[in-house]
C-alpha positions as CSV (number, residue, x, y, z in Angstrom):
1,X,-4.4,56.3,-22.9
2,X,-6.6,58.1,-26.0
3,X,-7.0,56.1,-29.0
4,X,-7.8,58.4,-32.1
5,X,-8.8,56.9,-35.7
6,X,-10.0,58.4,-38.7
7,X,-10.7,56.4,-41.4
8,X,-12.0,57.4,-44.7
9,X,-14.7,55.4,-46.6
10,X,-15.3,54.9,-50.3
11,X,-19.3,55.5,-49.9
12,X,-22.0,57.4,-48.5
13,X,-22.7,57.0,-44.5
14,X,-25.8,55.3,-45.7
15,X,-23.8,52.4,-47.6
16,X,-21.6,52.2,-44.8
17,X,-22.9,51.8,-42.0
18,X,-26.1,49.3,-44.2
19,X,-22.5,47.2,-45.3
20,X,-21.5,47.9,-41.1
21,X,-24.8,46.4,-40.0
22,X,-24.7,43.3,-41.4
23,X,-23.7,39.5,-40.0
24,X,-21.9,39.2,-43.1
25,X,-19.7,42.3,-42.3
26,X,-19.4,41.6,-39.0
27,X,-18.6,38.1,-39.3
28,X,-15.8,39.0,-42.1
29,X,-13.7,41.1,-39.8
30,X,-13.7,39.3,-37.0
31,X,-12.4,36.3,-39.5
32,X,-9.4,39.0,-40.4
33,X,-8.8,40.5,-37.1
34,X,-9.0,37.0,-34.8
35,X,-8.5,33.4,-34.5
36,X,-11.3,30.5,-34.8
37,X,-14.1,30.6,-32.6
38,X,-15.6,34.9,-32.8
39,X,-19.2,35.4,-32.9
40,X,-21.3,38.6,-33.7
41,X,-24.8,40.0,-33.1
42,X,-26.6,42.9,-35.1
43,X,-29.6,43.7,-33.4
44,X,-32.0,46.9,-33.3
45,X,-32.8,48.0,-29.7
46,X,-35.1,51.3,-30.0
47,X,-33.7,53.8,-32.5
48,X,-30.4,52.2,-32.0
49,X,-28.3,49.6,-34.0
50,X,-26.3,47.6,-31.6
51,X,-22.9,45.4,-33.2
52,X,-21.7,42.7,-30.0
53,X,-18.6,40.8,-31.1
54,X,-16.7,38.4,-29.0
55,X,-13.0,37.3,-30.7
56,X,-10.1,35.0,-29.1
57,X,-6.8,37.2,-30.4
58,X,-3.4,35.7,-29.6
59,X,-1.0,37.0,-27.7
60,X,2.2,36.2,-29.6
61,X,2.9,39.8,-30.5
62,X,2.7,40.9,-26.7
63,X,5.7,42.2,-24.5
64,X,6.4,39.3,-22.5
65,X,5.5,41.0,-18.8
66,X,2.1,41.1,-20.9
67,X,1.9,37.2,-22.2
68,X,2.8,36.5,-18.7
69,X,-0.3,38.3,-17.0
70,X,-3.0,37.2,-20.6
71,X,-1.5,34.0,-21.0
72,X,-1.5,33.4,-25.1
73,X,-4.8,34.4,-26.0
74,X,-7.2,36.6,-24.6
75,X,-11.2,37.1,-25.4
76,X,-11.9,40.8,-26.7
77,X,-15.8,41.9,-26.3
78,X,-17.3,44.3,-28.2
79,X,-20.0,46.4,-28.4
80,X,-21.0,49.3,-30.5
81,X,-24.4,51.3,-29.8
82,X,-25.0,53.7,-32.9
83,X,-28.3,55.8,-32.8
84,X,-30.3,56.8,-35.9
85,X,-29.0,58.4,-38.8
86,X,-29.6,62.4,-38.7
87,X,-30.7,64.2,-42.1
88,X,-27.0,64.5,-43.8
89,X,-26.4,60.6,-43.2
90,X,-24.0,61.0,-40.4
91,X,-24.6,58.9,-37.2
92,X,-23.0,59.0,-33.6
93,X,-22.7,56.0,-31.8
94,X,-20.4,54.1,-28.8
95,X,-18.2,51.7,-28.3
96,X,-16.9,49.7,-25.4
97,X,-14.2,47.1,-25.5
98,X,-13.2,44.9,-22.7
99,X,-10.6,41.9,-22.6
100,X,-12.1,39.3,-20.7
101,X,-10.7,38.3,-17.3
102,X,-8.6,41.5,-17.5
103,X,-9.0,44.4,-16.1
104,X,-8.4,46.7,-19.7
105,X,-11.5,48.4,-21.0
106,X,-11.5,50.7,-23.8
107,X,-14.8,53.2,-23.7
108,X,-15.1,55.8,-26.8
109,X,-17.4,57.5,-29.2
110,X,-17.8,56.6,-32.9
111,X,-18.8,58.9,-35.7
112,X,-19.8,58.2,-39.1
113,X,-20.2,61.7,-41.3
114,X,-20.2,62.1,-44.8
115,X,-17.0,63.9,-46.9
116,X,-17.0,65.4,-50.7
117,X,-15.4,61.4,-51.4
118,X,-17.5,59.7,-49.5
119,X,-17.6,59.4,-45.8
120,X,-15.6,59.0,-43.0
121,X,-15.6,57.1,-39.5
122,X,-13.7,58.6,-36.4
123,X,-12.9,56.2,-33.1
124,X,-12.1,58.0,-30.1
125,X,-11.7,55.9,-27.2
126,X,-9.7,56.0,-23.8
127,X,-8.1,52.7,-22.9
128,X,-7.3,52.0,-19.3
129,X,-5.4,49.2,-17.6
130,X,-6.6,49.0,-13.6
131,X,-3.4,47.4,-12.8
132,X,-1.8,49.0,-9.9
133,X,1.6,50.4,-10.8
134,X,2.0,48.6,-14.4
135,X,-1.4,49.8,-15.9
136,X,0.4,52.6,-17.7
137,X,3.3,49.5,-19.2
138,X,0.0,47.3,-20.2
139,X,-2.2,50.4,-22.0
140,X,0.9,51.6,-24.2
141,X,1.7,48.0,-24.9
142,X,-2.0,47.1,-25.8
143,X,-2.4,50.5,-27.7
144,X,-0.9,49.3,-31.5
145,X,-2.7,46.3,-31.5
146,X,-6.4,47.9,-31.2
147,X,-5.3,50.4,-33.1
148,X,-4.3,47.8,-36.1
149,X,-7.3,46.2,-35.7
150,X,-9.1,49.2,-35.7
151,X,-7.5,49.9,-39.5
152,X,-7.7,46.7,-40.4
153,X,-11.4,46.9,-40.4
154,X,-11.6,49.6,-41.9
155,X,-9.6,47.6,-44.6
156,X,-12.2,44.7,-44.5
157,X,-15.1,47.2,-45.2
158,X,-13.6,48.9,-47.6
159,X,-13.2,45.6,-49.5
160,X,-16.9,45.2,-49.3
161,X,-18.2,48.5,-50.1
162,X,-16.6,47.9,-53.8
């Protein structure tokens, strides 16, 4: 299933991915998009920035076929590889998600470009479910809540750029 955000940033690409590429940052949206116990990395490796984030999210808002296979949480990893920033500011980079003990994966490209307001920040992604026969049920019932999360970080960096 594709996953497809835009979301438009208050500042330069600059600001936004220095405010992006912090432990502070990093460590304030996993407080508003999980329960207790996340943890986050910022590291450089080579020309590239690499984010890993690890969150426990509950599973209260599932489908119950869904609870039934998670159980009431699950643990969401996270990684996002973004390479240097090119002469206008913008910056490419990936991501890959992947629920812990589950076989759902999200694997996408992230892009970070600069608009007449400020900048903006495209996920694409394609999620996948390897369950046989109900992979299909799990993706589209999985879909809105990484797509909520996805805005609501947005939200959270917004709140810091200003």
């Amino acid at each position: 299933m594709k996953i497809s955000q835009r979301l438009e940033l208050p500042a330069t690409p600059a600001v936004a991915f220095a405010t992006m590429a912090t432990p502070q940052f990093q460590n304030a949206k996993l407080e508003a998009t999980s329960d207790p116990g996340h943890t986050s990395e910022v590291r450089e490796d080579g020309d590239e920035t690499v984010i890993t984030t690890s969150r426990k999210l509950p599973t209260n808002e599932f489908p119950d076929f869904l609870r039934k296979i998670a159980g009431d949480s699950i643990i969401v990893g996270e990684v996002q590889r973004w390479g240097a920033a090119a002469a206008d500011g913008s910056r490419d980079g990936t991501v890959e998600i992947e629920v812990k003990g589950q076989p759902v994966k999200l694997v996408g490209t992230l892009r970070l470009e600069p608009t007449a307001t400020g900048s903006v920040e495209t996920v694409e992604g394609d999620l996948k479910c390897a369950l046989p026969l109900i992979g299909g049920k799990v993706e589209k019932a999985a879909a809105p809540s990484i797509v909520r999360a996805i805005e609501l970080e947005a939200e959270t960096l917004r709140a810091h750029l200003v």
